[in-house]
DRENMIPA-453345 format. One line per 10 residues: their letters; for each residue x, y, z of N, C-alpha, C. Coordinates in nm, 3 decimals. Each point is the difference from the previous one (the first is absolute). Last residue first. Layout:
// residues N
a> X Y Z X Y Z X Y Z  ...
END
This chain:
// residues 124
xxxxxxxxxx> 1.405 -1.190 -0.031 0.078 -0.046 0.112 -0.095 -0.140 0.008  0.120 0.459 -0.373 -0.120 -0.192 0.044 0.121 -0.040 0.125  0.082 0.433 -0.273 -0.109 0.017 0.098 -0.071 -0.101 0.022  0.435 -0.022 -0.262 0.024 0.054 0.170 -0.158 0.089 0.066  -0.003 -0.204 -0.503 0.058 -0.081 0.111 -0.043 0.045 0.171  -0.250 0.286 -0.408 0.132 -0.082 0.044 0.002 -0.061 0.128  -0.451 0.042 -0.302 0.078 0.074 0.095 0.162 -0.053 0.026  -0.324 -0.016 -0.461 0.061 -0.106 0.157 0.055 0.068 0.033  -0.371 0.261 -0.277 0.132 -0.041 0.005 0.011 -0.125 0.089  -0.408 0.152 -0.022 0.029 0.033 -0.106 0.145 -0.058 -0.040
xxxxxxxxxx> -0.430 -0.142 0.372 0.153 0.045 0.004 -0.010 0.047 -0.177  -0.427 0.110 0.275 0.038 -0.075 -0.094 0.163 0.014 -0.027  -0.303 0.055 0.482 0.024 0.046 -0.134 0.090 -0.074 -0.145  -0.316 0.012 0.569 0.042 -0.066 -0.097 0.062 0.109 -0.132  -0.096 0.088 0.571 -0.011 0.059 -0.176 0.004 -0.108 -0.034  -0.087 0.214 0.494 0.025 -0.111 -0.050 -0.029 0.013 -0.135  0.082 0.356 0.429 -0.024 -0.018 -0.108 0.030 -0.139 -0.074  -0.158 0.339 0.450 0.098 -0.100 -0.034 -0.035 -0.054 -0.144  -0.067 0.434 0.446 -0.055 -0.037 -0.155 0.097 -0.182 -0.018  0.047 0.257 0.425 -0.157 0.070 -0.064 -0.005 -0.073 -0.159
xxxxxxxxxx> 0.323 -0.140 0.477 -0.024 -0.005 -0.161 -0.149 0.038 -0.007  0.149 -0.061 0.399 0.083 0.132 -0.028 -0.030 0.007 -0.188  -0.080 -0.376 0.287 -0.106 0.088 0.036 -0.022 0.152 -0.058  0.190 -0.507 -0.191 0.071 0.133 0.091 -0.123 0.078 0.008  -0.158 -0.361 -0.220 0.085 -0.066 0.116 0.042 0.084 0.047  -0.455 0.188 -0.199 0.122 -0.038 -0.059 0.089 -0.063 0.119  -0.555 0.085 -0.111 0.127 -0.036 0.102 0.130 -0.019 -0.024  -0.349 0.197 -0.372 0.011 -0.185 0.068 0.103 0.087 0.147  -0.342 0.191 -0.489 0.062 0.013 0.135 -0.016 -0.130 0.067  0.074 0.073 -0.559 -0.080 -0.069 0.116 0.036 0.093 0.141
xxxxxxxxxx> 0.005 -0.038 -0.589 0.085 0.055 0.142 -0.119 0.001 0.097  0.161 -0.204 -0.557 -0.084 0.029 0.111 0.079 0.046 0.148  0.058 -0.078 -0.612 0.053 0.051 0.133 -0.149 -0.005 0.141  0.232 -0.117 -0.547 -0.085 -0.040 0.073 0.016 0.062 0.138  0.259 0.332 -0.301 -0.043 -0.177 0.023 -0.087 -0.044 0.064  0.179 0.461 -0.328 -0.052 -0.041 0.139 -0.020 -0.198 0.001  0.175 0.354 -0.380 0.066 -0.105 0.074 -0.060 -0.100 0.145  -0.066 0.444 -0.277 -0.052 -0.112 -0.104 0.030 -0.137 0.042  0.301 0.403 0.184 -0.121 0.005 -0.073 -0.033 -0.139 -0.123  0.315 0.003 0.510 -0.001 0.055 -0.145 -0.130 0.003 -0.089
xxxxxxxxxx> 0.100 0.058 0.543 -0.031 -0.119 -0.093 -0.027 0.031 -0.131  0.068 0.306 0.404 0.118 -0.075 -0.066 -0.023 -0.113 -0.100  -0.356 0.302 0.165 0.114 0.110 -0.083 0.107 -0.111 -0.015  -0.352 -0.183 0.249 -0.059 0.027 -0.207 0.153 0.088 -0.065  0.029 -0.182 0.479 -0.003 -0.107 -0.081 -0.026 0.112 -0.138  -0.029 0.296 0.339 0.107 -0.010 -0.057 0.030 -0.187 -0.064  -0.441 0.156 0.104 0.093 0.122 0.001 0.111 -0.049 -0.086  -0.223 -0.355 0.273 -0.039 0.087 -0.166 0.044 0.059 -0.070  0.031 -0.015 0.470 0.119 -0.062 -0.064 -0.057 0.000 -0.146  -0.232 0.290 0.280 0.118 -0.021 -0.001 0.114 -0.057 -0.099
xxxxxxxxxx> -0.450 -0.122 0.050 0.014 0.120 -0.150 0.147 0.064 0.042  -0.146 -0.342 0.279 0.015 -0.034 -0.080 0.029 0.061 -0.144  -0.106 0.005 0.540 0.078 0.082 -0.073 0.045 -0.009 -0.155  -0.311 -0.233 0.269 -0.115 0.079 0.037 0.170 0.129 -0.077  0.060 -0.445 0.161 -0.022 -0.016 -0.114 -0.107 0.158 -0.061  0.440 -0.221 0.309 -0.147 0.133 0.024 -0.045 0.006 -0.170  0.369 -0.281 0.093 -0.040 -0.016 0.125 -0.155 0.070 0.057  0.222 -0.195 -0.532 0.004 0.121 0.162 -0.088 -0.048 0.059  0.222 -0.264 -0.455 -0.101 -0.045 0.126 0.070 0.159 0.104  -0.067 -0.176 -0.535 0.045 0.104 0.050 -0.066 -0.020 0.149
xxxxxxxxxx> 0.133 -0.309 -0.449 -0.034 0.005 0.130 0.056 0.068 0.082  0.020 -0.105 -0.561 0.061 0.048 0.101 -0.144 0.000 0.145  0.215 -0.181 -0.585 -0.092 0.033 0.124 0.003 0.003 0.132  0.223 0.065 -0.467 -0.094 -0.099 0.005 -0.095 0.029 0.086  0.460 0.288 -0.134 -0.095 -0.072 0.096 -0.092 -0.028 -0.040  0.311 0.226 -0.236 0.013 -0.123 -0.024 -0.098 -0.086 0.063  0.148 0.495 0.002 -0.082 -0.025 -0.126 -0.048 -0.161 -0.008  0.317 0.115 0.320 -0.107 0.051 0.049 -0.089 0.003 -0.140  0.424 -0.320 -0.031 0.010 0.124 0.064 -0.173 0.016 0.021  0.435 -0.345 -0.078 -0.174 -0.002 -0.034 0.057 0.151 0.013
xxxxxxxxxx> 0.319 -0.321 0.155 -0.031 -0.019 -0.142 -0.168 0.058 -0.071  0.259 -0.033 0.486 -0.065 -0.086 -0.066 -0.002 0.000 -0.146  0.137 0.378 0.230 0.069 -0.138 0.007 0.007 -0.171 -0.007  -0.294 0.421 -0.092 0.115 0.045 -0.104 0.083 -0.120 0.032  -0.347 0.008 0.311 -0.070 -0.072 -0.147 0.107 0.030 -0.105  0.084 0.215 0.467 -0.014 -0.170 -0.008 -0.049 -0.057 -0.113  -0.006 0.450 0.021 0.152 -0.013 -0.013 0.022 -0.150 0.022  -0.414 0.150 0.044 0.034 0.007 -0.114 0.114 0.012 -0.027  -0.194 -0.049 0.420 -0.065 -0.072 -0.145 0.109 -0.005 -0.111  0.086 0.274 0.332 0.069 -0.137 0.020 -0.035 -0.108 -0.107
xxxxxxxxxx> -0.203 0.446 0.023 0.109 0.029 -0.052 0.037 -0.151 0.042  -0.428 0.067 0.139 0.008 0.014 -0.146 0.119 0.013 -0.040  -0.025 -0.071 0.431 -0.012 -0.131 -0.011 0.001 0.064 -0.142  0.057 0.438 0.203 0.082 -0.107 0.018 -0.027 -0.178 -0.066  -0.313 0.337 -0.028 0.081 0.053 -0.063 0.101 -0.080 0.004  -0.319 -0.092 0.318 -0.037 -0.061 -0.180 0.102 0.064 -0.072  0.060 0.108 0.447 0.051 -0.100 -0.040 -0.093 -0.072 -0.096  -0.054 0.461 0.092 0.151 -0.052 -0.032 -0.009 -0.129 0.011  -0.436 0.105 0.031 0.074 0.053 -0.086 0.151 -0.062 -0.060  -0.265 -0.080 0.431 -0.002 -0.089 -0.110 0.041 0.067 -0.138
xxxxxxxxxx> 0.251 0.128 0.464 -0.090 -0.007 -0.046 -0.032 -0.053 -0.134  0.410 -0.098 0.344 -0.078 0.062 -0.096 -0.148 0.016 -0.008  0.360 -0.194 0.253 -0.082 0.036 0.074 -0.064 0.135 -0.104  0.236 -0.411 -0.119 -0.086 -0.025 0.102 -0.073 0.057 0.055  0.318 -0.097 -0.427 -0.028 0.150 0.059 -0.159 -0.003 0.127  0.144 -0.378 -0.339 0.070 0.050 0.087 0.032 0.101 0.068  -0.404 -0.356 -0.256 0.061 0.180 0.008 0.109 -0.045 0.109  -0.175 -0.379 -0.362 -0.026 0.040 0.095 0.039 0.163 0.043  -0.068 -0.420 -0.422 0.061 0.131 0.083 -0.064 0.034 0.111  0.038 -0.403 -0.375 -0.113 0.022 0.126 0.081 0.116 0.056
xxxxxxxxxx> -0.048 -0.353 -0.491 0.107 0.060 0.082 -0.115 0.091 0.137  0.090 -0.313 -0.496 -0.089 -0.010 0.102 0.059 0.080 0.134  0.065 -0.070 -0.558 0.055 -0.002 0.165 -0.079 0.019 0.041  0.038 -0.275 -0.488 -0.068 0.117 0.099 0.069 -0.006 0.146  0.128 -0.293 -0.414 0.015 0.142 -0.051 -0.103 0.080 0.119  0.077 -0.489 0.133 -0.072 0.018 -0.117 -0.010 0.141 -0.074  0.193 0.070 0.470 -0.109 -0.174 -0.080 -0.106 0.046 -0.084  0.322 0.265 0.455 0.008 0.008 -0.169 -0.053 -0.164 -0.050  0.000 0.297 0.499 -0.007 -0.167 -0.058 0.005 0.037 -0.175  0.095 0.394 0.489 -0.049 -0.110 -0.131 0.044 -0.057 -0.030
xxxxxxxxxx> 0.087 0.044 0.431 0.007 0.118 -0.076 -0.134 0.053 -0.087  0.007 -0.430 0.306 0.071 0.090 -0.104 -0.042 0.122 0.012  -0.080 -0.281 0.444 -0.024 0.021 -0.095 0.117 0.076 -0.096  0.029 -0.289 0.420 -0.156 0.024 -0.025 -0.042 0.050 -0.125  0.468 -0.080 0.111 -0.032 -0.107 0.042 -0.169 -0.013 0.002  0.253 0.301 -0.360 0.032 -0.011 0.202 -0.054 -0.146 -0.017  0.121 0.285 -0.487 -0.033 -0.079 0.088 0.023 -0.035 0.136  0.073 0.266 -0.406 0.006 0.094 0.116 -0.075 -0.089 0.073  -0.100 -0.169 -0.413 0.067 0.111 -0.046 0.021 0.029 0.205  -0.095 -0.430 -0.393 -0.065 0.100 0.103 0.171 0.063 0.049
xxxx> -0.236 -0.294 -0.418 0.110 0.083 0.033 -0.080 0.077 0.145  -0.164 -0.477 -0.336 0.021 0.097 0.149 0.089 0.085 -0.005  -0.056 -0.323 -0.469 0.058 0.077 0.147 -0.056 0.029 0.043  -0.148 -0.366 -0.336 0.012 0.143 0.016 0.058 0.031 0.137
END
Protein backbone atom coordinates (compact mmCIF):
# COMPACT_ATOMS: atom_id res chain seq x y z
CA UNK A 1 0.00 0.00 0.00
CA UNK A 2 1.08 3.68 -0.64
CA UNK A 3 2.00 6.62 1.51
CA UNK A 4 0.80 9.74 -0.28
CA UNK A 5 1.99 12.77 1.48
CA UNK A 6 0.88 15.90 0.64
CA UNK A 7 2.81 19.67 1.17
CA UNK A 8 5.82 17.95 2.58
CA UNK A 9 9.01 19.98 4.45
CA UNK A 10 11.67 18.58 6.01
CA UNK A 11 9.53 18.29 9.59
CA UNK A 12 6.22 17.86 8.44
CA UNK A 13 3.16 17.05 5.77
CA UNK A 14 0.57 18.60 4.92
CA UNK A 15 -1.30 15.44 4.91
CA UNK A 16 -0.51 11.81 4.56
CA UNK A 17 -3.28 9.81 2.53
CA UNK A 18 -3.07 5.59 3.71
CA UNK A 19 -5.18 3.15 3.16
CA UNK A 20 -8.52 5.47 1.90
CA UNK A 21 -7.93 7.98 5.14
CA UNK A 22 -6.20 11.46 5.51
CA UNK A 23 -4.83 12.49 8.15
CA UNK A 24 -4.34 16.10 8.16
CA UNK A 25 -3.47 19.18 10.87
CA UNK A 26 -4.53 22.96 10.25
CA UNK A 27 -3.44 25.62 11.73
CA UNK A 28 -4.73 29.68 11.62
CA UNK A 29 -3.20 32.23 9.47
CA UNK A 30 -4.73 35.27 10.59
CA UNK A 31 -2.38 35.78 13.74
CA UNK A 32 -3.82 38.48 15.11
CA UNK A 33 -7.31 37.18 15.15
CA UNK A 34 -9.47 36.28 17.52
CA UNK A 35 -10.63 32.59 18.24
CA UNK A 36 -13.70 33.00 16.27
CA UNK A 37 -12.24 34.12 13.00
CA UNK A 38 -9.72 31.86 13.04
CA UNK A 39 -12.08 28.65 13.70
CA UNK A 40 -13.99 30.22 10.89
CA UNK A 41 -10.81 30.37 9.02
CA UNK A 42 -9.03 26.59 9.85
CA UNK A 43 -13.13 25.40 9.24
CA UNK A 44 -12.86 26.78 5.60
CA UNK A 45 -9.11 25.30 4.78
CA UNK A 46 -10.55 22.09 6.24
CA UNK A 47 -12.62 21.77 4.01
CA UNK A 48 -11.32 23.04 0.88
CA UNK A 49 -8.27 20.64 2.03
CA UNK A 50 -10.64 17.39 2.29
CA UNK A 51 -12.39 18.48 -1.47
CA UNK A 52 -8.55 18.07 -2.41
CA UNK A 53 -8.07 15.16 -0.96
CA UNK A 54 -10.94 13.38 -2.03
CA UNK A 55 -13.30 13.62 1.13
CA UNK A 56 -15.14 16.35 2.42
CA UNK A 57 -16.59 17.44 6.09
CA UNK A 58 -19.46 14.71 6.20
CA UNK A 59 -16.35 12.37 6.00
CA UNK A 60 -14.37 13.01 9.25
CA UNK A 61 -13.72 10.14 11.46
CA UNK A 62 -12.01 12.03 13.96
CA UNK A 63 -10.78 15.13 15.03
CA UNK A 64 -8.46 16.99 17.72
CA UNK A 65 -9.58 20.32 18.81
CA UNK A 66 -6.49 21.90 20.67
CA UNK A 67 -7.14 26.09 22.14
CA UNK A 68 -5.20 27.85 24.00
CA UNK A 69 -8.23 28.87 26.55
CA UNK A 70 -10.10 26.15 27.20
CA UNK A 71 -12.69 28.17 29.37
CA UNK A 72 -13.86 29.53 25.33
CA UNK A 73 -15.08 26.44 24.05
CA UNK A 74 -18.89 27.19 23.40
CA UNK A 75 -17.10 29.77 21.21
CA UNK A 76 -15.75 27.47 19.03
CA UNK A 77 -18.68 24.97 19.53
CA UNK A 78 -20.59 27.59 18.18
CA UNK A 79 -19.44 27.58 15.06
CA UNK A 80 -17.86 23.63 14.83
CA UNK A 81 -21.98 22.53 15.29
CA UNK A 82 -23.20 25.19 12.49
CA UNK A 83 -20.37 23.87 9.99
CA UNK A 84 -20.41 20.21 10.57
CA UNK A 85 -23.13 18.58 8.65
CA UNK A 86 -26.07 16.88 10.35
CA UNK A 87 -25.82 13.34 11.60
CA UNK A 88 -22.16 13.62 10.78
CA UNK A 89 -20.28 14.49 13.95
CA UNK A 90 -16.97 12.40 14.65
CA UNK A 91 -15.13 11.01 17.25
CA UNK A 92 -13.93 14.26 18.57
CA UNK A 93 -12.01 15.63 21.58
CA UNK A 94 -10.68 19.18 22.59
CA UNK A 95 -8.15 19.90 24.88
CA UNK A 96 -6.37 23.21 26.16
CA UNK A 97 -2.52 22.86 25.20
CA UNK A 98 0.22 25.53 24.53
CA UNK A 99 0.24 25.92 20.98
CA UNK A 100 4.02 26.34 19.01
CA UNK A 101 2.81 30.06 17.70
CA UNK A 102 1.78 31.97 20.60
CA UNK A 103 -0.51 33.82 18.20
CA UNK A 104 -2.48 30.54 17.53
CA UNK A 105 -5.79 30.32 19.73
CA UNK A 106 -7.13 27.17 18.25
CA UNK A 107 -5.41 24.20 16.10
CA UNK A 108 -7.01 21.45 14.49
CA UNK A 109 -5.98 17.64 13.90
CA UNK A 110 -8.69 15.31 11.81
CA UNK A 111 -8.63 11.94 10.30
CA UNK A 112 -11.29 11.38 7.39
CA UNK A 113 -12.42 8.89 5.06
CA UNK A 114 -10.87 9.41 1.32
CA UNK A 115 -13.89 8.84 -1.12
CA UNK A 116 -12.27 9.70 -4.39
CA UNK A 117 -8.20 9.59 -5.29
CA UNK A 118 -7.22 12.87 -5.09
CA UNK A 119 -5.36 14.02 -8.25
CA UNK A 120 -1.92 13.85 -9.09
CA UNK A 121 -0.75 17.59 -8.73
CA UNK A 122 -1.73 17.42 -4.85
CA UNK A 123 1.16 14.46 -3.94
CA UNK A 124 4.47 15.78 -3.65
Amino acid sequence: MKVSRIGTTARWSDAVIFNDVVYMVEVPTSLDADLATQTKELLALIENALVNYGSDKAHILSATIYLTDITQIEVFNKIWDKWLPAKSAPSRACVEAKLANPNYKVEIQLTAAVLDKPEVRFMT
